[in-house]
ROSEVO-274797 format. One record per residue (C-alpha): residue in one letter; x, y, z; residue number from 0. Coordinates in Angstrom, 2 decimals, m for minus. Each point is the difference from the previous one (the first is absolute). Example, Ala and Ser with C-alpha at 12.3 -4.5 7.8 and 13.67 -1.06 7.14 Angstrom:
<rs>
{"A",{12.30,m4.50,7.80},0}
{"S",{1.37,3.44,m0.66},1}
</rs>
This chain:
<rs>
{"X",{m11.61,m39.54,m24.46},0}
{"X",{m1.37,3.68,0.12},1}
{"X",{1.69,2.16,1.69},2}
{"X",{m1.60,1.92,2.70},3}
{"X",{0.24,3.48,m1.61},4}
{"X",{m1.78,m1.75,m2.51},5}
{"X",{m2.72,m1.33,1.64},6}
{"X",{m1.28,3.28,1.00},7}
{"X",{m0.60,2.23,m2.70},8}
{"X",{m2.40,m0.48,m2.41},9}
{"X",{1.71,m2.03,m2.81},10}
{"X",{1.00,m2.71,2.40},11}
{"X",{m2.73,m3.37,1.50},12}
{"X",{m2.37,2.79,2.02},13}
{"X",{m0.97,2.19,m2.71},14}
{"X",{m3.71,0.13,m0.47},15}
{"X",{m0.87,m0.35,m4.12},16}
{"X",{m2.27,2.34,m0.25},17}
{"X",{2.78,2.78,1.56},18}
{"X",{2.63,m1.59,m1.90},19}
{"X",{m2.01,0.63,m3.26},20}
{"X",{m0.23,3.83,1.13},21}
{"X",{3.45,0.34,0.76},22}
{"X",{1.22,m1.71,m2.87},23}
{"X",{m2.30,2.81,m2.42},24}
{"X",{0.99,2.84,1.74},25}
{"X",{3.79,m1.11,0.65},26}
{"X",{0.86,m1.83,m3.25},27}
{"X",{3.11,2.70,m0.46},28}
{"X",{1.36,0.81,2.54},29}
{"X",{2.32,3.06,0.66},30}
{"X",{3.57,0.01,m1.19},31}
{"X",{2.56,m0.52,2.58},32}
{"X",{m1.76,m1.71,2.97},33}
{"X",{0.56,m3.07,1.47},34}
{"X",{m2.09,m2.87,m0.79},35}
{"X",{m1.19,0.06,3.15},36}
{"X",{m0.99,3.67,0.57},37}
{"X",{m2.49,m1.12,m3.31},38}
{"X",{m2.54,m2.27,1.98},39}
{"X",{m2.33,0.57,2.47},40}
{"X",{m0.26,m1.76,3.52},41}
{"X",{m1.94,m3.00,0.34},42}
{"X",{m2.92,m0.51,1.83},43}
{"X",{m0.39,m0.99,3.51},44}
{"X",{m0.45,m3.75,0.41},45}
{"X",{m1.31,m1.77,2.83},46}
{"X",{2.62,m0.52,3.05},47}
{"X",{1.92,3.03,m0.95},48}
{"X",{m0.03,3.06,2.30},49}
{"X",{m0.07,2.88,m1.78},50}
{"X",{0.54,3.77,1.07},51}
{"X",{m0.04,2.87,m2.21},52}
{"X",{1.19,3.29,0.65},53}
{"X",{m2.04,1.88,m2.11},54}
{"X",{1.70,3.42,m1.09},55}
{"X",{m2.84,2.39,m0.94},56}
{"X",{0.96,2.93,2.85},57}
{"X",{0.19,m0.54,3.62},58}
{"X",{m0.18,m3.31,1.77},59}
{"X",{m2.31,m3.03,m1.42},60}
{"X",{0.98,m3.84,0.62},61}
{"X",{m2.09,m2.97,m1.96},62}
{"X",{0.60,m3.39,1.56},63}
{"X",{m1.18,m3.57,m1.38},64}
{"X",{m0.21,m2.39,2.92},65}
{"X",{1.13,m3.72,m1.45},66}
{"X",{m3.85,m0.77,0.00},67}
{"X",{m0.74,3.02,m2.29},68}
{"X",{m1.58,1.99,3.02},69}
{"X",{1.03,3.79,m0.07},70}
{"X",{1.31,3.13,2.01},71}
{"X",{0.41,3.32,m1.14},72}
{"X",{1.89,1.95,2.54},73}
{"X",{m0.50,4.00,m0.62},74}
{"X",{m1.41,2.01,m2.96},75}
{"X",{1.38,3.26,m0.04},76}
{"X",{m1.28,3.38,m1.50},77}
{"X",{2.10,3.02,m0.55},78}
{"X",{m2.48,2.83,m0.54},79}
{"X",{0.27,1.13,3.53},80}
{"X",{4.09,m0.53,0.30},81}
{"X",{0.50,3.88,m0.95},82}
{"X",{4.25,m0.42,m0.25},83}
{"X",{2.19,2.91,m2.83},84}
{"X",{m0.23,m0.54,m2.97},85}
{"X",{1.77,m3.26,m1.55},86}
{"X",{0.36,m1.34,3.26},87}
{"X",{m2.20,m2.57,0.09},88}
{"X",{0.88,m2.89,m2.61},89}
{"X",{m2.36,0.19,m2.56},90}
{"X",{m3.33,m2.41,m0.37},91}
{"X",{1.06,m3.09,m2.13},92}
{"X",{m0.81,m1.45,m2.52},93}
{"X",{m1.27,3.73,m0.11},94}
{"X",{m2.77,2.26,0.98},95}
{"X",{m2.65,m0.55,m1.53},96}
{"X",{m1.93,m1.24,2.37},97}
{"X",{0.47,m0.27,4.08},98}
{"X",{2.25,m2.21,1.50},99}
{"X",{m3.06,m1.94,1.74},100}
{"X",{m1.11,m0.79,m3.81},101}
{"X",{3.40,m1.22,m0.62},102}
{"X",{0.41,m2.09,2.70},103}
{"X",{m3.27,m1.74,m0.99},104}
{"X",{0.75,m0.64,m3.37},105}
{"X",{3.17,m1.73,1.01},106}
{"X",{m1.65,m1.87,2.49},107}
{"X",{m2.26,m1.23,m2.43},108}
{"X",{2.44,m0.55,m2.70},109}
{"X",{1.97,m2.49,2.17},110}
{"X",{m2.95,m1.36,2.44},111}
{"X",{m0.07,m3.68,0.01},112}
{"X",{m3.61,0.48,m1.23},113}
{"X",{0.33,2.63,m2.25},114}
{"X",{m1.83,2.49,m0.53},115}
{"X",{m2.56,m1.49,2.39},116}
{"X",{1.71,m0.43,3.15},117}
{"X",{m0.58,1.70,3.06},118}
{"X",{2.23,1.48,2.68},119}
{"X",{0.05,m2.60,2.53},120}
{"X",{1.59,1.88,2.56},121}
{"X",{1.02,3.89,0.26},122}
{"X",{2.32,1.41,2.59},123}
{"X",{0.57,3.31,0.59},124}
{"X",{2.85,0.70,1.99},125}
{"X",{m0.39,3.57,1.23},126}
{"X",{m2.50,3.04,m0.61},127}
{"X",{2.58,2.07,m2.05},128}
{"X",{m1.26,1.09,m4.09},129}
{"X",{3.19,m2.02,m1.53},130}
{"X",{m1.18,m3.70,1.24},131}
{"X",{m4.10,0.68,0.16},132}
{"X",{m1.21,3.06,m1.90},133}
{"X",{m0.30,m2.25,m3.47},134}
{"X",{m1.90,m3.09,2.08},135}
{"X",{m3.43,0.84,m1.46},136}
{"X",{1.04,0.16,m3.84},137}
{"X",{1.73,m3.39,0.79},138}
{"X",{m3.38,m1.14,1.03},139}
{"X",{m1.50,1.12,m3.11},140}
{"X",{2.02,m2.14,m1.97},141}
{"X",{0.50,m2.77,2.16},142}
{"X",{m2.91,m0.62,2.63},143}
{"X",{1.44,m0.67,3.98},144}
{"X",{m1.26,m2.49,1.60},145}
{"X",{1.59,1.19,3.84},146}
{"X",{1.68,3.07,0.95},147}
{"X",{2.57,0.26,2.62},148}
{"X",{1.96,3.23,2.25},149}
{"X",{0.98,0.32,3.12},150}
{"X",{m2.91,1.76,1.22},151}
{"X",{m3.52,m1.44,m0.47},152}
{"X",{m1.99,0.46,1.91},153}
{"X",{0.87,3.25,1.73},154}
{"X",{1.89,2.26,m2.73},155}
{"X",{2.30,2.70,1.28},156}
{"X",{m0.03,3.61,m1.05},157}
{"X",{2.87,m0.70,m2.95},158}
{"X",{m2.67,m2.76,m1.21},159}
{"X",{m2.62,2.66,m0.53},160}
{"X",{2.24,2.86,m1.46},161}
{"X",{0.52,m2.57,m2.93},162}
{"X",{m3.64,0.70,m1.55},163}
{"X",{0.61,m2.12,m3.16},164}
{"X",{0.32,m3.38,2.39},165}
{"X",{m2.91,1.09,2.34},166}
{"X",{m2.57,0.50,m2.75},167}
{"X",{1.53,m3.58,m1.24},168}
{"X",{m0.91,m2.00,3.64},169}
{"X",{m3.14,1.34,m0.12},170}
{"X",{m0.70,m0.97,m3.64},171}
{"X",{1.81,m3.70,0.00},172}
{"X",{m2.06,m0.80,3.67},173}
{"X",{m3.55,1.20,m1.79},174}
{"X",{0.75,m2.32,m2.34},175}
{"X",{0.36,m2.74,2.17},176}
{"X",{3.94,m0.33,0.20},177}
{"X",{2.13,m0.94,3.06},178}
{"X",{2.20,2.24,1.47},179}
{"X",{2.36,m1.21,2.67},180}
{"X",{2.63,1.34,2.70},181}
{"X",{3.37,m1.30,m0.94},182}
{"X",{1.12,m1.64,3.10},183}
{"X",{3.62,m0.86,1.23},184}
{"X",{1.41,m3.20,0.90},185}
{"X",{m2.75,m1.89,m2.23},186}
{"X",{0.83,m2.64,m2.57},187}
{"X",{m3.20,m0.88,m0.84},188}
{"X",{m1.47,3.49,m1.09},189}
{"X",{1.74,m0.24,m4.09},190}
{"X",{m0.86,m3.93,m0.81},191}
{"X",{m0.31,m1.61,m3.21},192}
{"X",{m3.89,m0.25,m0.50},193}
{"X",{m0.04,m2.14,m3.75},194}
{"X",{2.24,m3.10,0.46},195}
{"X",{1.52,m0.08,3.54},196}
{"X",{1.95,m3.21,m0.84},197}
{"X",{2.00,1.83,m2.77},198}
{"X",{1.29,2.21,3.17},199}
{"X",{1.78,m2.43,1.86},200}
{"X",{3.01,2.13,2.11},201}
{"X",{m1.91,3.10,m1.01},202}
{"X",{m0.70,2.62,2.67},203}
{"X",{m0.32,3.73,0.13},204}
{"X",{1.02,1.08,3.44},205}
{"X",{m1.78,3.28,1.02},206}
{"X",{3.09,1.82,1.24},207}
{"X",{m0.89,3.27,1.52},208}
{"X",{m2.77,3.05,0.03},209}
{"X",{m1.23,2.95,2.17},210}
{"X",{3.90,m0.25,1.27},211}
{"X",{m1.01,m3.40,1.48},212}
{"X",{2.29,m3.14,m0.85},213}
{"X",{0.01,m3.31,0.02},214}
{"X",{1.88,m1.59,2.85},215}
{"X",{1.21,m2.96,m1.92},216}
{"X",{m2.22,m2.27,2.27},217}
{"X",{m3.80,m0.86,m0.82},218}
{"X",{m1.60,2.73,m0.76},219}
{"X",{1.13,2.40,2.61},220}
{"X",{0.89,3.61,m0.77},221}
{"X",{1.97,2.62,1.72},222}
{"X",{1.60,3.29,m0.61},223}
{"X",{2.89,2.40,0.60},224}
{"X",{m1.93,3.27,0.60},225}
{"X",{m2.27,0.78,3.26},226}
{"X",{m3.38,m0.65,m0.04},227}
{"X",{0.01,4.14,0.20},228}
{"X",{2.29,0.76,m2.69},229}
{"X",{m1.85,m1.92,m2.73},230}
{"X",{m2.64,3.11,m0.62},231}
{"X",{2.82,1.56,m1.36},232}
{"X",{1.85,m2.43,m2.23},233}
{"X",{0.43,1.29,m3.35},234}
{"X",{m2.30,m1.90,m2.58},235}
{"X",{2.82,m1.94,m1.74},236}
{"X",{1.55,m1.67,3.00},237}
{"X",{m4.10,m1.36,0.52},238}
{"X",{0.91,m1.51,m3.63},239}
{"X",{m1.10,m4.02,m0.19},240}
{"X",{2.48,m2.47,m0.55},241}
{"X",{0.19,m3.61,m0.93},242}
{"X",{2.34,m2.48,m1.17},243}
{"X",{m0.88,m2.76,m2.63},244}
{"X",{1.46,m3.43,0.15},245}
{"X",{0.07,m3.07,m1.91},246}
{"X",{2.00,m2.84,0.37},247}
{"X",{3.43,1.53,0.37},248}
{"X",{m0.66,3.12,m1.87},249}
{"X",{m1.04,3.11,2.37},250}
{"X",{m0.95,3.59,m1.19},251}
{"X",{m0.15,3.12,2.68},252}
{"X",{m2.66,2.95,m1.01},253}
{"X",{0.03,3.23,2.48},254}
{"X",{m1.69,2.39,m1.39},255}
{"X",{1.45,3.31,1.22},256}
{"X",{1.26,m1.37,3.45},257}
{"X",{2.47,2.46,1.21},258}
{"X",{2.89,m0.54,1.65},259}
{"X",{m0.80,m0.62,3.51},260}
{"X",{m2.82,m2.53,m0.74},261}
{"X",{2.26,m1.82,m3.28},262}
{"X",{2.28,m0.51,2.19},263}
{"X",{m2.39,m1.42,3.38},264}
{"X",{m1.20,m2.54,m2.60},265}
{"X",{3.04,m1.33,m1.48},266}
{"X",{1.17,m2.48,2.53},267}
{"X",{m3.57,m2.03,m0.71},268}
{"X",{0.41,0.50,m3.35},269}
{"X",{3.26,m1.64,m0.28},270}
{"X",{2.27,m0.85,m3.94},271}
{"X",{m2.36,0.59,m2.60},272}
{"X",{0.56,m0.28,m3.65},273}
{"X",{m1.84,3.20,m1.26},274}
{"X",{m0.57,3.36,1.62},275}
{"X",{m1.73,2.76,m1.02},276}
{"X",{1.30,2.95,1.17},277}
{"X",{m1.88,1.71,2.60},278}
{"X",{m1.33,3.34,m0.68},279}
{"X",{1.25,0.26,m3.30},280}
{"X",{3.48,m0.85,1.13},281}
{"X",{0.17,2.90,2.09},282}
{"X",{0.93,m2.25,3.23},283}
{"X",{2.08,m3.47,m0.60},284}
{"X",{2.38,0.96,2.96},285}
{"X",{2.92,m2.64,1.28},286}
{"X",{m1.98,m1.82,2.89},287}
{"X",{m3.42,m1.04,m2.46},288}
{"X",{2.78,m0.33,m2.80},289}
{"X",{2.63,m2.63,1.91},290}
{"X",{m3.74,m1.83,1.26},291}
{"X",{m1.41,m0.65,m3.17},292}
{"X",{3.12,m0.46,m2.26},293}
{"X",{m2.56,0.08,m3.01},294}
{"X",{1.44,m1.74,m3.70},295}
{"X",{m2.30,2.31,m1.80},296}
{"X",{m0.97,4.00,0.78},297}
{"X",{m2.92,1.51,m1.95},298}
{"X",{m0.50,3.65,0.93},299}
{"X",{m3.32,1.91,m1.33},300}
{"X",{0.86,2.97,m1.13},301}
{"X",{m2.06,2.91,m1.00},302}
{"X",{1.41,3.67,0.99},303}
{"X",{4.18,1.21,m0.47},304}
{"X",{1.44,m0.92,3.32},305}
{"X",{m1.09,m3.58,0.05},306}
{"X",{1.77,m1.85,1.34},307}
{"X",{1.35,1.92,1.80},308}
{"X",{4.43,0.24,m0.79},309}
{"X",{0.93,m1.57,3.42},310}
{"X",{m2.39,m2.65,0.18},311}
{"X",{0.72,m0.88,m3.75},312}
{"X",{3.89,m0.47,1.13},313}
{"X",{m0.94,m1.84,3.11},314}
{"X",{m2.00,m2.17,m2.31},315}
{"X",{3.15,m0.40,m2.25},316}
{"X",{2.48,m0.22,2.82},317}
{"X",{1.60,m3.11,1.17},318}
{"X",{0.35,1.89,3.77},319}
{"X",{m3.46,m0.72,0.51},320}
{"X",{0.17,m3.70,m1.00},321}
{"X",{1.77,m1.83,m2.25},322}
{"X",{m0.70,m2.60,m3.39},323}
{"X",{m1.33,1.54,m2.66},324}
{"X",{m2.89,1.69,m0.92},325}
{"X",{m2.17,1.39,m3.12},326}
{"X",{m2.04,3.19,0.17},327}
{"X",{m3.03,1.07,m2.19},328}
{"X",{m1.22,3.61,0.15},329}
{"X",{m3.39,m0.04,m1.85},330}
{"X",{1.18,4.09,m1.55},331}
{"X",{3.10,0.98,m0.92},332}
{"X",{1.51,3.54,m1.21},333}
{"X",{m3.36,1.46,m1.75},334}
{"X",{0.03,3.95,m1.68},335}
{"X",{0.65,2.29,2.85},336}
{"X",{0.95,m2.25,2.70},337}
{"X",{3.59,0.80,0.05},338}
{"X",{m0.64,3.93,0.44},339}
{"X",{m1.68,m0.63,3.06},340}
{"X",{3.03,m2.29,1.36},341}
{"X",{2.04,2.93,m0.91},342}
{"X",{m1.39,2.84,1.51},343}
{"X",{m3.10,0.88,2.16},344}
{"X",{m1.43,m1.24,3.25},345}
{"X",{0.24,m3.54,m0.48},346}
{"X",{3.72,0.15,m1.72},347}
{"X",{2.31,m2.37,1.10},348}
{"X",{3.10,0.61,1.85},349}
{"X",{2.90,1.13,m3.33},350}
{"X",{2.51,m2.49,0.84},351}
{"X",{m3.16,m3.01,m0.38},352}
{"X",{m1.41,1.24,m3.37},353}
{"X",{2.39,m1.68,m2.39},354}
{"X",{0.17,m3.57,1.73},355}
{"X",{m3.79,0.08,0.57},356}
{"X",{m0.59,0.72,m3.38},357}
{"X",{2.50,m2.51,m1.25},358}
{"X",{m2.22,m2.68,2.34},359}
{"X",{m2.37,m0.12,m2.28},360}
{"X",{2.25,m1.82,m3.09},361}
{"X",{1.30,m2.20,2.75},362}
{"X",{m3.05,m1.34,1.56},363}
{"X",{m2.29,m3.09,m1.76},364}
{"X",{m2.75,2.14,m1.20},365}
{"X",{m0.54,4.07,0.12},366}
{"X",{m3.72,m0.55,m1.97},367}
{"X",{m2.81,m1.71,m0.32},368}
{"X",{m2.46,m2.71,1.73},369}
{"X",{1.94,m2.42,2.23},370}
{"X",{m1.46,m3.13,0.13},371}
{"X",{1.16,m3.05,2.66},372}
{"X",{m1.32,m3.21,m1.52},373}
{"X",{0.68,m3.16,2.81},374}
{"X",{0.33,m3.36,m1.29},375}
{"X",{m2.65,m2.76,1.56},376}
{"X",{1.16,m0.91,3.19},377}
{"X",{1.98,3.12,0.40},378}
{"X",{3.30,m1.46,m0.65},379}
{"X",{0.90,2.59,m2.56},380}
{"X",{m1.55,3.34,m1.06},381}
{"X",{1.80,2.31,m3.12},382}
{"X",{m0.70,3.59,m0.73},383}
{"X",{m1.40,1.44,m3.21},384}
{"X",{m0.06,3.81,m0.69},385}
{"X",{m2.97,0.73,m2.47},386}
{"X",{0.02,3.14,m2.52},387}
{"X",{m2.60,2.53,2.10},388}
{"X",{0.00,2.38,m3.00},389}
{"X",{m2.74,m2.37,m1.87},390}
{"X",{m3.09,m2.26,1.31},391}
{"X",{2.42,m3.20,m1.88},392}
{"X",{1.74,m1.19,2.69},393}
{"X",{2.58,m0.43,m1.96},394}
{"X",{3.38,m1.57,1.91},395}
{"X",{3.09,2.39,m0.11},396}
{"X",{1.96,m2.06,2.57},397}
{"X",{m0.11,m3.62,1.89},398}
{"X",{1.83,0.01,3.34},399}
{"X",{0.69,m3.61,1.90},400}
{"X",{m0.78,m2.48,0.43},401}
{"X",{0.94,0.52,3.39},402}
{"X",{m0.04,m2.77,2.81},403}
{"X",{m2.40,1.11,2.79},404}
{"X",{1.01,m0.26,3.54},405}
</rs>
C-alpha cells in the first residue's frame, strides 16, 4: 500500500497528468544532495480533504479548501504602507517583482480546485490594519470574490477609512454587484460549504469573535469583557475576527491579531485544538490561552524582526504552559539583516535572550516557507507539508505527520 507521504505529492495516485508531465520536464534532474522527497511537488487537493495554506508572500494570507472544494481566503496583506528600518521587514517572497496581492493570486490560482478559473468563494478580513487587507484588491484581480467579510459592514469606523486602498475596493467590488457582509459572532452558519454540502459532513466553521464581541459557547449569543463605554477605544487588533475550523476530530484556531486580554476571554470556548496560529504574529501566546488550547501544531506568520516575539516563542516551546509535545512552523526565518536588529536598536532583545532565540530557529519544525495543513476525509488525521516559497513550484522540502487529530 502507498504510504501517506506518498499519496500527497505529485508522483503518488492524486497527481493530475497534465502537471505531472510539467513537473517531470522541468524536474527531470534534480539537485544534488536533497532528499527524494524535497524533489516533488505537493499534490493536489482532492475532494474530502481540508486544506489550509499558509501562503508566505509578506504579511498574513491563509487559503483554505473546504472538503467540498468551496474556498476562504482569510487576509491579503500589502506592505507599501508598513514604513519599518531598513531590513526589518522580511523580504517579499518568492521576490519582488510584483506586489504581494499579485502573489497571493497566483498561488491561489495555482492550487484552486478549479484552476485557474476558480473564484474566491469566501474572503475574510480580519481587521482594518495594511498587513492582512492592503493587497485584497490585487487578489481580486487574479482571483474574482464572490463575498467579502470584516467586522464592520455596514457602519465602518474611522481605522476602516484611514486604510484608502480597502475603501476604494468596497466601493468598486459592491458596483459590481458583489456581497459584502458583517462578520458576525457566535454564527455557524455564516462560512458553509456552497458546492457539495454532503462531502461536509462534521464540517463547521464556528464564527468565534469580532468588534471585541464573543461567542458565549451557547446558540448564537455573544458577550464581551470590556464596557459598553470602553469599546470606542479598543485598539484595532483586539477588534481582530476569529474563528475556529472543525472537522470530524480535527480543529484549527485562527485569531488574527487578538491581543492578550481578548485571546485569552476566548479560550475557554475554544477548548484543545490541534493547530494554532499564533495570534498577532506570535506576539501574545501567554500561559492561560496556551494551557486552554494545548495546540499539536503552532504556525506563526511572520513578517518583521521581533516576530514572534522571544517570550511567547518560549512559552510556545515550554512544557510550563502545557505539556505533550508540540511542532512549530515560522513561515521566515533568519533573512539578511534580521539579526542586527535583534542585536541592537529599539526593538533589540534583552542580551541574555539573543543566543537561545536565535538557536530556536534550528530547533523548531520549519524557520521558512509556506505551511500547509492538509486534513484527511473525515478529519481523523491531518499532516503538515512545508513548500519551497522561493519559487511558484511548490515544490515539498518537508512532510510533517501524519498526526492523529483530537
Amino acid at each position: 500500500m502507498m504510504k501517506q507521504a506518498d499519496r500527497n505529492v505529485r508522483g503518488g495516485t492524486y497527481g493530475r497528468a497534465l502537471r505531472l508531465l510539467v513537473f517531470a520536464s522541468i524536474m527531470c534532474v534534480p539537485p544534488a544532495g536533497l532528499p527524494a522527497q524535497d524533489r516533488r511537488i505537493l499534490a493536489d487537493w482532492e475532494p474530502g480533504m481540508l486544506e489550509i495554506h499558509h501562503i508566505n508572500v509578506w504579511g498574513d494570507s491563509t487559503f483554505c479548501i473546504f472538503p467540498d472544494g468551496t474556498t476562504l481566503l482569510v487576509d491579503a496583506p500589502d506592505d507599501a504602507d508598513v514604513s519599518r528600518p531598513d531590513r526589518f521587514k522580511a523580504p517579499r517572497r518568492p521576490d519582488d517583482s510584483r506586489p504581494p496581492g499579485e502573489w497571493i493570486g497566483r498561488y491561489i490560482r495555482a492550487r484552486h480546485p478549479e484552476g485557474a478559473e476558480g473564484r474566491i468563494d469566501y474572503a475574510l478580513m480580519t481587521h482594518f490594519h495594511a498587513d492582512h487587507i492592503d493587497g485584497i484588491a490585487d487578489v481580486d484581480r487574479q482571483v474574482p470574490i464572490r463575498t467579502l467579510l470584516d467586522r464592520s459592514r455596514p457602519d465602518y469606523p474611522p481605522v476602516a477609512a484611514s486604510r484608502v486602498v480597502y475603501s476604494n475596493f468596497r466601493k468598486e467590488f459592491t458596483a459590481r454587484g458583489g456581497q459584502i457582509e458583517r462578520f458576525v459572532p457566535g454564527r455557524n452558519d455564516q462560512i458553509v460549504c456552497l458546492r457539495e454540502p454532503e462531502r461536509c459532513e462534521g464540517f463547521q466553521i464556528r464564527n468565534l469573535a469580532a468588534g471585541g464581541e464573543a461567542w458565549s459557547g451557547e446558540g448564537s449569543q455573544t458577550h464581551s469583557p470590556f464596557p459598553e463605554n470602553r469599546r470606542a477605544d479598543l485598539e484595532e487588533n483586539t477588534l481582530s475576527c476569529a474563528f475556529v475550523i472543525r472537522y470530524g476530530s480535527f480543529a484549527y484556531f485562527n485569531g488574527g491579531d487578538l491581543l492578550r486580554e481578548m485571546e485569552e476571554f476566548v479560550a475557554p470556548i475554544v477548548g484543545p485544538v490541534d493547530v494554532h496560529v499564533a495570534n498577532h504574529h506570535g506576539s501574545e501566546a501567554y500561559y492561560l490561552f496556551l494551557r486552554e488550547l494545548r495546540p499539536r501544531i503552532h504556525i506563526v506568520q511572520v513578517w518583521d524582526s521581533i516576530q514572534p516575539r522571544w517570550h511567547a516563542l518560549e512559552r510556545m516551546r515550554s512544557e510550563d504552559s502545557y505539556r505533550g509535545p508540540r511542532d512549530i512552523f515560522l513561515t521566515n526565518g533568519l533573512w539578511p539583516g534580521r539579526e542586527e536588529h535583534l542585536k541592537s536598536g529599539e526593538w533589540a532583545f534583552p542580551e541574555e535572550v539573543l543566543p537561545r532565540y536565535i538557536k530556536a530557529f534550528d530547533e523548531v519544525a520549519s524557520a521558512q516557507g509556506h505551511v500547509v495543513v492538509r486534513v484527511a476525509p473525515g478529519g481523523d488525521t491531518y499532516e503538515v507539508f512545508v513548500l519551497d516559497d522561493s519559487d511558484e513550484s511548490f515544490r515539498v522540502k518537508s512532510v510533517h505527520g501524519p498526526y492523529d487529530a483530537r
